[in-house]
PQR file with spaces between the fields and no chain letter, atoms N, CA, C, O and H, PARSE charges and radii, in Angstrom:
ATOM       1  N    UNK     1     -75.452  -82.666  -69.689 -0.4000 1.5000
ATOM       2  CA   UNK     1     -75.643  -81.250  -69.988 -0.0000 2.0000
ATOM       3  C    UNK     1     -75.973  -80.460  -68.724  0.5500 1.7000
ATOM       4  O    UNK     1     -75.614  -79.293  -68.566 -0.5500 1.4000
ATOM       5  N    UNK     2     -76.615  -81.098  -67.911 -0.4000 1.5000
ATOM       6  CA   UNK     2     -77.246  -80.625  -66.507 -0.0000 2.0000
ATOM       7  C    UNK     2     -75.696  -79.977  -65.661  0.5500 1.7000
ATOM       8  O    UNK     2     -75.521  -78.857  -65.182 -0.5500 1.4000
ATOM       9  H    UNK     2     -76.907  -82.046  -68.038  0.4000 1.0000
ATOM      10  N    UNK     3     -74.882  -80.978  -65.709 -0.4000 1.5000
ATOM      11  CA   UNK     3     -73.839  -80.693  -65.093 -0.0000 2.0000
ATOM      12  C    UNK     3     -72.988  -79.874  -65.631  0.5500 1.7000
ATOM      13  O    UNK     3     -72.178  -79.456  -64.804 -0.5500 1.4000
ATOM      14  H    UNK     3     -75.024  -81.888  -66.098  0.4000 1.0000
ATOM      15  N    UNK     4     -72.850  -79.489  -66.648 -0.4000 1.5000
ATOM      16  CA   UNK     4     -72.052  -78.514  -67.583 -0.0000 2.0000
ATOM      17  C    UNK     4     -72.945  -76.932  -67.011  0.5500 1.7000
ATOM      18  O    UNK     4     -72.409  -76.106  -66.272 -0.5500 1.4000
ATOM      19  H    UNK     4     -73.508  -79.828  -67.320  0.4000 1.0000
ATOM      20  N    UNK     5     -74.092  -76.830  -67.454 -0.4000 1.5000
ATOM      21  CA   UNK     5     -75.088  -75.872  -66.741 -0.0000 2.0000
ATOM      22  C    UNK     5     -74.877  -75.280  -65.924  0.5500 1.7000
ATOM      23  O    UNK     5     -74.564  -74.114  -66.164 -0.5500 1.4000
ATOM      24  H    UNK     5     -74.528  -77.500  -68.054  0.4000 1.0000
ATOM      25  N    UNK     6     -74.924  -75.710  -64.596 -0.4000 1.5000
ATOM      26  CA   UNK     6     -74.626  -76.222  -63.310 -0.0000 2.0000
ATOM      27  C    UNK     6     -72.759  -75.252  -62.991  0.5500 1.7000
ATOM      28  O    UNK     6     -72.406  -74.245  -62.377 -0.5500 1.4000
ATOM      29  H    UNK     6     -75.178  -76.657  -64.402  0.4000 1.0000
ATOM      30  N    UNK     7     -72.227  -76.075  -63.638 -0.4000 1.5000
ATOM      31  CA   UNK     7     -70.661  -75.465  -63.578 -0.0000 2.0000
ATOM      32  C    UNK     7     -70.910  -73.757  -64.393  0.5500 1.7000
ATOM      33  O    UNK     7     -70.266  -72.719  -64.237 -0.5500 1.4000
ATOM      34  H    UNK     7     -72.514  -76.893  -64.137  0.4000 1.0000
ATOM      35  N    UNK     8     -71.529  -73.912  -64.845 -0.4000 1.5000
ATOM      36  CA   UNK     8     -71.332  -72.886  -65.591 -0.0000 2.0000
ATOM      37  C    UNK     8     -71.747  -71.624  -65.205  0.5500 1.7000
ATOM      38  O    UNK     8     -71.142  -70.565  -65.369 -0.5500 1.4000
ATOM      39  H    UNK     8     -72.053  -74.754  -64.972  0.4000 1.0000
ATOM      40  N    UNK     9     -73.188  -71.872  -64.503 -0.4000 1.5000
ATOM      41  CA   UNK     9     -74.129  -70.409  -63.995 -0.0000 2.0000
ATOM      42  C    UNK     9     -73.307  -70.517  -62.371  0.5500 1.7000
ATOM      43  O    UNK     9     -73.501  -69.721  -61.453 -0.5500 1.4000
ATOM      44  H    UNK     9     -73.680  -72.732  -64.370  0.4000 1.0000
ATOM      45  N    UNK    10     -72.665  -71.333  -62.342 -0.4000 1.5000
ATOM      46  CA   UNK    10     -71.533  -71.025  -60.454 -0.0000 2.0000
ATOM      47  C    UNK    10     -70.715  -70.740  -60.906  0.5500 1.7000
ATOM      48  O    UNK    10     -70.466  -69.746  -60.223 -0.5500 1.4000
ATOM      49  H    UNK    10     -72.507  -71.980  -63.088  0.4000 1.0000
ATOM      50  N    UNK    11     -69.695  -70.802  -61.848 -0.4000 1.5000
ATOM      51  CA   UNK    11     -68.887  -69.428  -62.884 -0.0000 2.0000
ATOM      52  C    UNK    11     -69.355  -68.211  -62.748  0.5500 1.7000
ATOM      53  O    UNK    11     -68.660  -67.212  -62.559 -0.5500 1.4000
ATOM      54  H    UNK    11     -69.897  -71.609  -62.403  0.4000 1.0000
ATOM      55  N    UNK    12     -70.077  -68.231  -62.802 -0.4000 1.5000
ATOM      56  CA   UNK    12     -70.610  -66.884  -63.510 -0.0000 2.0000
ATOM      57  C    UNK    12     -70.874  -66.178  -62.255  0.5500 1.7000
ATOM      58  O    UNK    12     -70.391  -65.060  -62.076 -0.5500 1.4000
ATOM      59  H    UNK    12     -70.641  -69.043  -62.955  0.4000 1.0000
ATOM      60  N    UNK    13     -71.688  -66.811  -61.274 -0.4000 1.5000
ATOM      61  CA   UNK    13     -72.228  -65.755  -59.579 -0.0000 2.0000
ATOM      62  C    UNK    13     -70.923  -65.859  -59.007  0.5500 1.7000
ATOM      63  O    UNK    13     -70.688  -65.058  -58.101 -0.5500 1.4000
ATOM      64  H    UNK    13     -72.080  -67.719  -61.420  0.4000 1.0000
ATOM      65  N    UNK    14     -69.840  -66.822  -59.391 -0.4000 1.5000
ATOM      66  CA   UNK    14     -68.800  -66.254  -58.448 -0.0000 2.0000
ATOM      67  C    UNK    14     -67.887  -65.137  -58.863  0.5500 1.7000
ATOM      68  O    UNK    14     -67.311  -64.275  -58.198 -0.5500 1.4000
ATOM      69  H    UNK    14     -70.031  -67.472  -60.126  0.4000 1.0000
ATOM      70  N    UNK    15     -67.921  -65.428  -60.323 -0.4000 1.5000
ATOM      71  CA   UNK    15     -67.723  -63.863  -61.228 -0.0000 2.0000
ATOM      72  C    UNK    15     -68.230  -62.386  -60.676  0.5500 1.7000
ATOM      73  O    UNK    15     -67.580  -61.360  -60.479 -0.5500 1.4000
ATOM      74  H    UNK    15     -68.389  -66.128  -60.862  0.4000 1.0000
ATOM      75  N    UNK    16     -69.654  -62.675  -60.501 -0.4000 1.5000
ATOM      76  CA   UNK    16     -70.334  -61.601  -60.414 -0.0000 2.0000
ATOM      77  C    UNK    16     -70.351  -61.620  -58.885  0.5500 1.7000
ATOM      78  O    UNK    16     -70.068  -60.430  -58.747 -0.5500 1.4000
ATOM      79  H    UNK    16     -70.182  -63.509  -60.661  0.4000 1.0000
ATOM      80  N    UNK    17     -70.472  -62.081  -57.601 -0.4000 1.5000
ATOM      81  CA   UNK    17     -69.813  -61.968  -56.542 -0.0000 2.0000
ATOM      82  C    UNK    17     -68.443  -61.217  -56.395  0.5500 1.7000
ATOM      83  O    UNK    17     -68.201  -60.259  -55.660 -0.5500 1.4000
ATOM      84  H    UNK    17     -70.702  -63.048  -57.713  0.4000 1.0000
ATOM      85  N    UNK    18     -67.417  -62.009  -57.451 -0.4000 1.5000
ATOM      86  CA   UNK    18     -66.085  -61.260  -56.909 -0.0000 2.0000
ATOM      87  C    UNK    18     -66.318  -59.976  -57.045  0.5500 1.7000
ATOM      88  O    UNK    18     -66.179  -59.297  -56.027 -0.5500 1.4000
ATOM      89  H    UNK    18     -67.613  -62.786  -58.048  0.4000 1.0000
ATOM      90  N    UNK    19     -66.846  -59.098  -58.674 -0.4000 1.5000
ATOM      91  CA   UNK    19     -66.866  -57.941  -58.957 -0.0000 2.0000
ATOM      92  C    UNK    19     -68.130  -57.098  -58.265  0.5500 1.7000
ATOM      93  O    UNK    19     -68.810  -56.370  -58.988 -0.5500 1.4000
ATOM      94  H    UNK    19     -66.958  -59.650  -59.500  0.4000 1.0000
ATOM      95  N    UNK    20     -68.363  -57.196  -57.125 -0.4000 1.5000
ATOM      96  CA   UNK    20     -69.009  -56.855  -56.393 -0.0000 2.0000
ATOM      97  C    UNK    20     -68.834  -55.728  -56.137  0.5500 1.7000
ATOM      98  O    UNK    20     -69.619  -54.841  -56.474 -0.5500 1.4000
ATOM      99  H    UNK    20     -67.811  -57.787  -56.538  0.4000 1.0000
ATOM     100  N    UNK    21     -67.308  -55.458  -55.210 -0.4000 1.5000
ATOM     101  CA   UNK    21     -67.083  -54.575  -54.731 -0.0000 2.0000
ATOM     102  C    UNK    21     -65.655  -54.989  -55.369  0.5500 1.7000
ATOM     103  O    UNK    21     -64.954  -56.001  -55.409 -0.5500 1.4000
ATOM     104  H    UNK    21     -66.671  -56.179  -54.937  0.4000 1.0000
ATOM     105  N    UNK    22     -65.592  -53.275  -55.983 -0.4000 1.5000
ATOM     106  CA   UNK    22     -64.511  -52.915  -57.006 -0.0000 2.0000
ATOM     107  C    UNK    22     -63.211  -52.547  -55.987  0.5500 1.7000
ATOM     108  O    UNK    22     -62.822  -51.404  -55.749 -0.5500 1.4000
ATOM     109  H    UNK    22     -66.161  -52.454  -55.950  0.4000 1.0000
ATOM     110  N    UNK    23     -62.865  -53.296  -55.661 -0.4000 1.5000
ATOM     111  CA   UNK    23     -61.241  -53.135  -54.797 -0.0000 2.0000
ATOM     112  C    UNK    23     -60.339  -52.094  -55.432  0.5500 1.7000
ATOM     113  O    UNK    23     -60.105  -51.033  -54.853 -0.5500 1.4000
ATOM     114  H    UNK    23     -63.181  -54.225  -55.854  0.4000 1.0000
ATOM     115  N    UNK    24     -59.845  -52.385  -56.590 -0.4000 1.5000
ATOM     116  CA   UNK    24     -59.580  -51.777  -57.216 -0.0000 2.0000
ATOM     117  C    UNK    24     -59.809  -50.458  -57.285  0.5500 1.7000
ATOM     118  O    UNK    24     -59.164  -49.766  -58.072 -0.5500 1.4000
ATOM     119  H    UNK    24     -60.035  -53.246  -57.060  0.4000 1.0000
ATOM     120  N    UNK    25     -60.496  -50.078  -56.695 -0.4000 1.5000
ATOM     121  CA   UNK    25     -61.608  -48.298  -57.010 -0.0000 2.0000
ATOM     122  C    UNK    25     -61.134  -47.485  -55.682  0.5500 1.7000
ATOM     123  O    UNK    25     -61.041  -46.261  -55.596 -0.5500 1.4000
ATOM     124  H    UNK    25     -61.021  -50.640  -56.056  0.4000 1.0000
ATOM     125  N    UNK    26     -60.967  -48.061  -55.068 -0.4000 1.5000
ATOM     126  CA   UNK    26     -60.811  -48.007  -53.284 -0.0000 2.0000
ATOM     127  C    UNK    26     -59.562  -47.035  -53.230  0.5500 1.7000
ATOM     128  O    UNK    26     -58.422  -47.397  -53.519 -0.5500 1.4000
ATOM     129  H    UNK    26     -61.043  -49.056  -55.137  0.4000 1.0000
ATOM     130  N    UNK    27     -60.044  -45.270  -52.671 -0.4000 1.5000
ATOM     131  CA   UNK    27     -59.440  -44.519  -52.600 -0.0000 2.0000
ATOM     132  C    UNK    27     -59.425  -44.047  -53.931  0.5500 1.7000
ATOM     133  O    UNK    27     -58.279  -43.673  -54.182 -0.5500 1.4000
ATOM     134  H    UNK    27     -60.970  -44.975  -52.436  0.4000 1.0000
ATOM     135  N    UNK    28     -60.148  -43.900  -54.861 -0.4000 1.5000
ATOM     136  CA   UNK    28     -60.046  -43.074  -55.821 -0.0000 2.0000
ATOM     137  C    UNK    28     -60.713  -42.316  -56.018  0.5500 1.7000
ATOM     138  O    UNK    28     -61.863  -42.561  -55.654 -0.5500 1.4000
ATOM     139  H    UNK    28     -61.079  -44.204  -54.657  0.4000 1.0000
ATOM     140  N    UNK    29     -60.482  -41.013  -56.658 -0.4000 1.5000
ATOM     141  CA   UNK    29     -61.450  -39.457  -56.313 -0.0000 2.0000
ATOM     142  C    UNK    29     -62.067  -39.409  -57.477  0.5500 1.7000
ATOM     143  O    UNK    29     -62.846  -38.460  -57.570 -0.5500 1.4000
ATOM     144  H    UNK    29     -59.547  -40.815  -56.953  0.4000 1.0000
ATOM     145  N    UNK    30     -61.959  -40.426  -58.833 -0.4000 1.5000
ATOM     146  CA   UNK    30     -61.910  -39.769  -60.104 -0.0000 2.0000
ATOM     147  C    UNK    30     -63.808  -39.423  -60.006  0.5500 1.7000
ATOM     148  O    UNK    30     -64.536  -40.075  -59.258 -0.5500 1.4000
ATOM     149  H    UNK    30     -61.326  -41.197  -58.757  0.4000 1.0000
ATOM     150  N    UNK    31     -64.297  -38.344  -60.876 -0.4000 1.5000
ATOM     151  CA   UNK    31     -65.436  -38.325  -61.246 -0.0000 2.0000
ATOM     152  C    UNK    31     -65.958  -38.098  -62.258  0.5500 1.7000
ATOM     153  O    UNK    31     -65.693  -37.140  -62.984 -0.5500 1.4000
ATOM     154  H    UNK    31     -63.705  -37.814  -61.483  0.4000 1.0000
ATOM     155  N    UNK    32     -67.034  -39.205  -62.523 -0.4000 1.5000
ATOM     156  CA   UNK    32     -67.748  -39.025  -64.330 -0.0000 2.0000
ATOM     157  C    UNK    32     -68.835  -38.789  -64.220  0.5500 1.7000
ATOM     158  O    UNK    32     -69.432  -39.782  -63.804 -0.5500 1.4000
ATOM     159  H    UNK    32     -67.249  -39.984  -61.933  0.4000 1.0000
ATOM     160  N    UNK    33     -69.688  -37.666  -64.431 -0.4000 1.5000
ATOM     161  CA   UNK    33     -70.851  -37.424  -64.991 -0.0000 2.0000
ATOM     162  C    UNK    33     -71.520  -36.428  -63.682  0.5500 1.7000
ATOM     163  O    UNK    33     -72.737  -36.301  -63.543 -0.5500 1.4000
ATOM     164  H    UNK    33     -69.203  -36.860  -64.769  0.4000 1.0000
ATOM     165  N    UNK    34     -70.463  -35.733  -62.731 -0.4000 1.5000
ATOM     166  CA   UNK    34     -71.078  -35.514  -61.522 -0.0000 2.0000
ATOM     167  C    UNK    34     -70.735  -36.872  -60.149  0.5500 1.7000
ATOM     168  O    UNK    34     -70.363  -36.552  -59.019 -0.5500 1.4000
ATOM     169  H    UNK    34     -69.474  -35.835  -62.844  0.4000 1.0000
ATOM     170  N    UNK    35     -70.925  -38.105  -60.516 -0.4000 1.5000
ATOM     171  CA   UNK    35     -70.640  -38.981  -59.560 -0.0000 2.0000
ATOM     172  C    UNK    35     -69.491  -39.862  -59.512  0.5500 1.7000
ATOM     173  O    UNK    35     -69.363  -40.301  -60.655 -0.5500 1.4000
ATOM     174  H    UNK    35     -71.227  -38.365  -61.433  0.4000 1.0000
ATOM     175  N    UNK    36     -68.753  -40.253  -58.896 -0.4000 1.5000
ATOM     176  CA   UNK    36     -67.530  -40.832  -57.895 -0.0000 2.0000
ATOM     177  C    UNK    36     -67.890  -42.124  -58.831  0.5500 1.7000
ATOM     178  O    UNK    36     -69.025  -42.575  -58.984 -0.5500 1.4000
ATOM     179  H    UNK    36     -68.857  -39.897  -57.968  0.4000 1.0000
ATOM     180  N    UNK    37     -66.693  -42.627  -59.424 -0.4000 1.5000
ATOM     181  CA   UNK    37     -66.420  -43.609  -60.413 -0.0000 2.0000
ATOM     182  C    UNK    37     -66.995  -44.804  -59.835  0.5500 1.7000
ATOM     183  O    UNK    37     -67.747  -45.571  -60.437 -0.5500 1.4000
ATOM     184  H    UNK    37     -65.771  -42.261  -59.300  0.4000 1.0000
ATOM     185  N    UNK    38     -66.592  -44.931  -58.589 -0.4000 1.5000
ATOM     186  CA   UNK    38     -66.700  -46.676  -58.036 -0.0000 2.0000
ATOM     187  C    UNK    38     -68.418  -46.449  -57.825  0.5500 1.7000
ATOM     188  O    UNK    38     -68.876  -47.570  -57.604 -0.5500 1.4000
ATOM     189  H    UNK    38     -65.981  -44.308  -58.099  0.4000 1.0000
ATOM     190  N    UNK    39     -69.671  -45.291  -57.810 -0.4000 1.5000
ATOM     191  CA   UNK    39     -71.018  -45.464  -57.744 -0.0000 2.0000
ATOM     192  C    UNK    39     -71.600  -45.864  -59.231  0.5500 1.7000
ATOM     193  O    UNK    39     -72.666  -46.356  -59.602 -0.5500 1.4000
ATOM     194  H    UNK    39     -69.299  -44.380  -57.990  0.4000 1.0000
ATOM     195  N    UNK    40     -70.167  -45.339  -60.050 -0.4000 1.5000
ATOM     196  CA   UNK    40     -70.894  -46.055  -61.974 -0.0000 2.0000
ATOM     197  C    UNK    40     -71.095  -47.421  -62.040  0.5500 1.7000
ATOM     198  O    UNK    40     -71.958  -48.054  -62.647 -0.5500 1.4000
ATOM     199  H    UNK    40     -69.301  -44.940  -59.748  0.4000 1.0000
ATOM     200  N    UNK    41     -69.571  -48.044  -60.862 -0.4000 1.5000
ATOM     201  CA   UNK    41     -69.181  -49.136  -60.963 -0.0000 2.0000
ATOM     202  C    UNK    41     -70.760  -49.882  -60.243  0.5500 1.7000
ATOM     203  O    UNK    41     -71.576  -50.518  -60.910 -0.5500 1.4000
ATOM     204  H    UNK    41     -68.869  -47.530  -60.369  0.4000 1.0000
ATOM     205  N    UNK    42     -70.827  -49.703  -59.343 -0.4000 1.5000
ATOM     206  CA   UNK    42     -72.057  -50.349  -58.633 -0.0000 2.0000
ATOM     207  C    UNK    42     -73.558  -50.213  -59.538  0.5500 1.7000
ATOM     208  O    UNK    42     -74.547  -50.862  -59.197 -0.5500 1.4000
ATOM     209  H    UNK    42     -70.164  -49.186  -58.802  0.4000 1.0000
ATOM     210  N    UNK    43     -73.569  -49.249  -60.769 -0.4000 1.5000
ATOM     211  CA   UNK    43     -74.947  -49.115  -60.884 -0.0000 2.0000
ATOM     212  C    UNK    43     -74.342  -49.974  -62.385  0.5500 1.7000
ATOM     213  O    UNK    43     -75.140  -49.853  -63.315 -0.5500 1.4000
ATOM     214  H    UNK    43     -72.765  -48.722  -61.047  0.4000 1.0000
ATOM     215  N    UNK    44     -73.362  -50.613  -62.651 -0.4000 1.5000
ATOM     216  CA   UNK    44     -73.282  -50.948  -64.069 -0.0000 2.0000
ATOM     217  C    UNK    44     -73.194  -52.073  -63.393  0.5500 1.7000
ATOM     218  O    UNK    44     -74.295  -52.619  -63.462 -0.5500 1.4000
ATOM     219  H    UNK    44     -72.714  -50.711  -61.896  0.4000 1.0000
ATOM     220  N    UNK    45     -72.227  -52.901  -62.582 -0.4000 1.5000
ATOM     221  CA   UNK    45     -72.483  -54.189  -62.016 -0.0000 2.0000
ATOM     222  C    UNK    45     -74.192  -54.547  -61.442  0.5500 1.7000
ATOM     223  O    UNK    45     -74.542  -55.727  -61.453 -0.5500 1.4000
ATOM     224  H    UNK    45     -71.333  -52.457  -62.526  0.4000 1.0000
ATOM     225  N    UNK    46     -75.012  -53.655  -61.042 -0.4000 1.5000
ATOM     226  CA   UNK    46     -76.399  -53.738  -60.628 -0.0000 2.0000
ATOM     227  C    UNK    46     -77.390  -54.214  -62.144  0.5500 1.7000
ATOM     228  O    UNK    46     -78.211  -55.131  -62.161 -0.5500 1.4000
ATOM     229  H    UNK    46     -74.727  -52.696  -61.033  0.4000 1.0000
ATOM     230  N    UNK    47     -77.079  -53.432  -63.173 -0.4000 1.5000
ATOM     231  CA   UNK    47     -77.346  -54.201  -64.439 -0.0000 2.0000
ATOM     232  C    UNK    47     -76.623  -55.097  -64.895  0.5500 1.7000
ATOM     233  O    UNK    47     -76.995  -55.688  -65.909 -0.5500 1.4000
ATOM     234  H    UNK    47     -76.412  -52.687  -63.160  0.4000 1.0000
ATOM     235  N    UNK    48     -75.764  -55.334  -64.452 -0.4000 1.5000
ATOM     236  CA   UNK    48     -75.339  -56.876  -65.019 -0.0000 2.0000
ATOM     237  C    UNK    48     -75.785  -58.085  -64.602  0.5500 1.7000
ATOM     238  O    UNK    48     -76.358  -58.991  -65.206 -0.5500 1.4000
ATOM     239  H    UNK    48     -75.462  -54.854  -63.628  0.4000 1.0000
ATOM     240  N    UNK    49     -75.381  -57.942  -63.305 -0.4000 1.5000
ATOM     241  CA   UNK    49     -76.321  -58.694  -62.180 -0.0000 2.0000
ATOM     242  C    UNK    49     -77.876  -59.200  -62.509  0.5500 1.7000
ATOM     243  O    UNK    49     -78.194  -60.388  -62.438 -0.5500 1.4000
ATOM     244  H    UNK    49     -74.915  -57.205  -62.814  0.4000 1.0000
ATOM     245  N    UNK    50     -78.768  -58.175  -62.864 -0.4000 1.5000
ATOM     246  CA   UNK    50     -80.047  -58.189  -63.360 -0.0000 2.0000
ATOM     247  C    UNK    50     -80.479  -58.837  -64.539  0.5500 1.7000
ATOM     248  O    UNK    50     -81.440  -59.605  -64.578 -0.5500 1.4000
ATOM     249  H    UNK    50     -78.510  -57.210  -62.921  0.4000 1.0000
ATOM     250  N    UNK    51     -79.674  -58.487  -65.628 -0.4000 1.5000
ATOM     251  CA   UNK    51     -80.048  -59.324  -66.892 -0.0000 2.0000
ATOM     252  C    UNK    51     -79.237  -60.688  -66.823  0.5500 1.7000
ATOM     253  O    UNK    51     -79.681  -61.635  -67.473 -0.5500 1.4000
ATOM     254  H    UNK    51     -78.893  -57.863  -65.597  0.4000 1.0000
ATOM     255  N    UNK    52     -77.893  -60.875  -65.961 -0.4000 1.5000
ATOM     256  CA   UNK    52     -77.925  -62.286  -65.669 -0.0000 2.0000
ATOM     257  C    UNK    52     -78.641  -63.130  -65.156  0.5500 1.7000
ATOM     258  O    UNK    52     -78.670  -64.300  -65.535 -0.5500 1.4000
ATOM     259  H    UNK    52     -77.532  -60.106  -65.433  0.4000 1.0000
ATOM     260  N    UNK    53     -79.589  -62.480  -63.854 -0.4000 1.5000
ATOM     261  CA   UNK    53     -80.221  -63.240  -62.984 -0.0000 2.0000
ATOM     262  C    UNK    53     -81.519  -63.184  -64.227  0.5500 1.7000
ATOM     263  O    UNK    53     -81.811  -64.370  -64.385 -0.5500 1.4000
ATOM     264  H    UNK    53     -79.565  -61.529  -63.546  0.4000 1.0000
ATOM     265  N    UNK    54     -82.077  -62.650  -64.814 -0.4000 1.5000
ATOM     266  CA   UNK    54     -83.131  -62.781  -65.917 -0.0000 2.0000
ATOM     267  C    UNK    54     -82.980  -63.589  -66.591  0.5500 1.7000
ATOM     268  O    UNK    54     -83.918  -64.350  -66.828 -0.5500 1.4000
ATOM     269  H    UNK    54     -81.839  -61.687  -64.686  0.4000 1.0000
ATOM     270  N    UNK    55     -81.760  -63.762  -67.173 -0.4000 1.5000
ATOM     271  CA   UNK    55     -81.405  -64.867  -68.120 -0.0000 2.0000
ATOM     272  C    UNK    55     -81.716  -66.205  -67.696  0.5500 1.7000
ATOM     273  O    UNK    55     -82.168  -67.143  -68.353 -0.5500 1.4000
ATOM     274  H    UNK    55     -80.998  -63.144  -66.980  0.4000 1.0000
ATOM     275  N    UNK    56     -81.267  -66.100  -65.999 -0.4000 1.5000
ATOM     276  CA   UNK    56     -81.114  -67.380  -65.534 -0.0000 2.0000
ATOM     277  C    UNK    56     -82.115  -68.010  -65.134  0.5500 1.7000
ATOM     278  O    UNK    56     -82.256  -69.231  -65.054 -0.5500 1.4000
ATOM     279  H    UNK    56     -80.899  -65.339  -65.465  0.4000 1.0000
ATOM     280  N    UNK    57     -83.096  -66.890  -64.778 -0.4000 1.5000
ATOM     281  CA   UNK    57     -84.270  -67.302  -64.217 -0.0000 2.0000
ATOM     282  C    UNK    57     -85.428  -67.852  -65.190  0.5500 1.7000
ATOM     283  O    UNK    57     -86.380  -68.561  -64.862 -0.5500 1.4000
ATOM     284  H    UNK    57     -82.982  -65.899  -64.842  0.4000 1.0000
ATOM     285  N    UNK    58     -85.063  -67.268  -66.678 -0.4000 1.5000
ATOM     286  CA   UNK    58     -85.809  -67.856  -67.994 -0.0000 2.0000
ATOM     287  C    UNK    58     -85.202  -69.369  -68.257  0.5500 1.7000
ATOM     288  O    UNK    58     -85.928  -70.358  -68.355 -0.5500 1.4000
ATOM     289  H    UNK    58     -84.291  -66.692  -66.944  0.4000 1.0000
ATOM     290  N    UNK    59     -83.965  -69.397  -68.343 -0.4000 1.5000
ATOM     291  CA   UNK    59     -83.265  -70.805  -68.906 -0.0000 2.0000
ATOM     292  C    UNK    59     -83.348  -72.215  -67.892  0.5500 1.7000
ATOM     293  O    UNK    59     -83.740  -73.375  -68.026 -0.5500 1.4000
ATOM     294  H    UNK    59     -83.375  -68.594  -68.264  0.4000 1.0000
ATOM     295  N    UNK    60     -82.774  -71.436  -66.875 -0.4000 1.5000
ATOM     296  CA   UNK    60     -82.556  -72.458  -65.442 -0.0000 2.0000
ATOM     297  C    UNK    60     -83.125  -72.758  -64.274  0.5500 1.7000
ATOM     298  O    UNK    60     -82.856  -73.773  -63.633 -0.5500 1.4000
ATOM     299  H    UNK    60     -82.455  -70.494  -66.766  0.4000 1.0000
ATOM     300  N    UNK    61     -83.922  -71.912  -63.944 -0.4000 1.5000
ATOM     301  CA   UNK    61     -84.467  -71.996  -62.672 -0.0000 2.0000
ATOM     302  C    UNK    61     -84.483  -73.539  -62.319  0.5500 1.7000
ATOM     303  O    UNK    61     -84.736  -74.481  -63.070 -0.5500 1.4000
ATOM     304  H    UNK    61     -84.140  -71.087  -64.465  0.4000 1.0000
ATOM     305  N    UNK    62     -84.188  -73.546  -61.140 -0.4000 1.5000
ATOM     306  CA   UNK    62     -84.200  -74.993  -60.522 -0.0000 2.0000
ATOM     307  C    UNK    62     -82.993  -75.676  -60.784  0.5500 1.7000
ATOM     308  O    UNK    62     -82.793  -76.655  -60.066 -0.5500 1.4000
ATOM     309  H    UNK    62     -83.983  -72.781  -60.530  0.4000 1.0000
ATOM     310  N    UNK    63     -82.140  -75.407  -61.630 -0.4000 1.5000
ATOM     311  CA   UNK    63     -81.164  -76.284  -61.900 -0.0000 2.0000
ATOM     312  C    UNK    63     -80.109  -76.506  -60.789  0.5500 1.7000
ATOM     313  O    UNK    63     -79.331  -75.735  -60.226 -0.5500 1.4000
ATOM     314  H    UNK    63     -82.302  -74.611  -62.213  0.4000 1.0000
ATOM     315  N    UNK    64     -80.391  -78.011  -60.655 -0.4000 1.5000
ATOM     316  CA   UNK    64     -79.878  -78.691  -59.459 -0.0000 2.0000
ATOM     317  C    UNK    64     -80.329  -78.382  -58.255  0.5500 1.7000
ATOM     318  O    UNK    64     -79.671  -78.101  -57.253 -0.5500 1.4000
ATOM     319  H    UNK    64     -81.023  -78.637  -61.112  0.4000 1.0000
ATOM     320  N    UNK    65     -81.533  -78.447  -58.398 -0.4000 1.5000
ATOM     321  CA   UNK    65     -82.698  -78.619  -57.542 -0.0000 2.0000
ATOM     322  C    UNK    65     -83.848  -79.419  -57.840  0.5500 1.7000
ATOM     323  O    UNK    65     -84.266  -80.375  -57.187 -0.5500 1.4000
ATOM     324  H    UNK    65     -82.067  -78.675  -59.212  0.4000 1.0000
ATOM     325  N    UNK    66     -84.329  -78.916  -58.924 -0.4000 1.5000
ATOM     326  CA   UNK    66     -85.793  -79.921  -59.420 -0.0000 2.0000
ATOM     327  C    UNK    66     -85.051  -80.751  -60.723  0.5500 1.7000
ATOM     328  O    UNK    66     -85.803  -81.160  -61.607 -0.5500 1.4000
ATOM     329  H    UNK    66     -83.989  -78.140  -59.454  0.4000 1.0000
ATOM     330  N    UNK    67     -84.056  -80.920  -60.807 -0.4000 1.5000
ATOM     331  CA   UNK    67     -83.784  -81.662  -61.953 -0.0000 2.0000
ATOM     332  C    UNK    67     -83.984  -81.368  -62.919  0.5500 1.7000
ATOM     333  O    UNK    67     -84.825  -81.939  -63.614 -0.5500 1.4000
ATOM     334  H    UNK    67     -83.445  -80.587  -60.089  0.4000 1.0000
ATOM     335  N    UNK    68     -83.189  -80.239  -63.363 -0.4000 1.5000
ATOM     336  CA   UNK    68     -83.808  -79.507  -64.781 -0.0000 2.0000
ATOM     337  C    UNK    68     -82.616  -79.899  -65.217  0.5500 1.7000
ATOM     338  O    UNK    68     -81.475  -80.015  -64.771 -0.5500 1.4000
ATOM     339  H    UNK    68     -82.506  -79.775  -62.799  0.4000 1.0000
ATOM     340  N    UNK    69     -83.416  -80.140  -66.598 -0.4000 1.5000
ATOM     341  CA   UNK    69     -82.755  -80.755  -68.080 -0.0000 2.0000
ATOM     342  C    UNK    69     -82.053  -79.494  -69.109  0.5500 1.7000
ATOM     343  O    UNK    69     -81.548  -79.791  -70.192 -0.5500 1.4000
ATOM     344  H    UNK    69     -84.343  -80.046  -66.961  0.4000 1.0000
């Protein structure tokens, strides 16, 4: 199970690594709410980021480090 874990939360940060920086966005003028689309993008990836790393830090911490089960 350790190793399934393991594969799984390095899924996920390389997920959330790639969508880092929205390539995709690059050169675009559009604007929602007053601010430049790709700053929504950064403050909605900034909460994602956050309640993943929360999640992870409740379930996993240490995993594949201290030998968590």
């Amino acid at each position: 199970m350790s190793v399934a874990r393991t594969v799984g939360w390095t899924v996920v940060a390389v997920v959330l690594m790639a969508l880092a920086v929205p390539w995709f966005l690059w050169g675009s003028a559009g604007v929602a709410f007053g601010l430049p689309v790709w700053l929504w993008w950064h403050i909605g990836w900034m909460v994602l980021a956050s309640v993943v790393f929360a999640v992870f830090a409740r379930t996993d911490w240490g995993l594949g480090v201290e030998g968590v089960h």
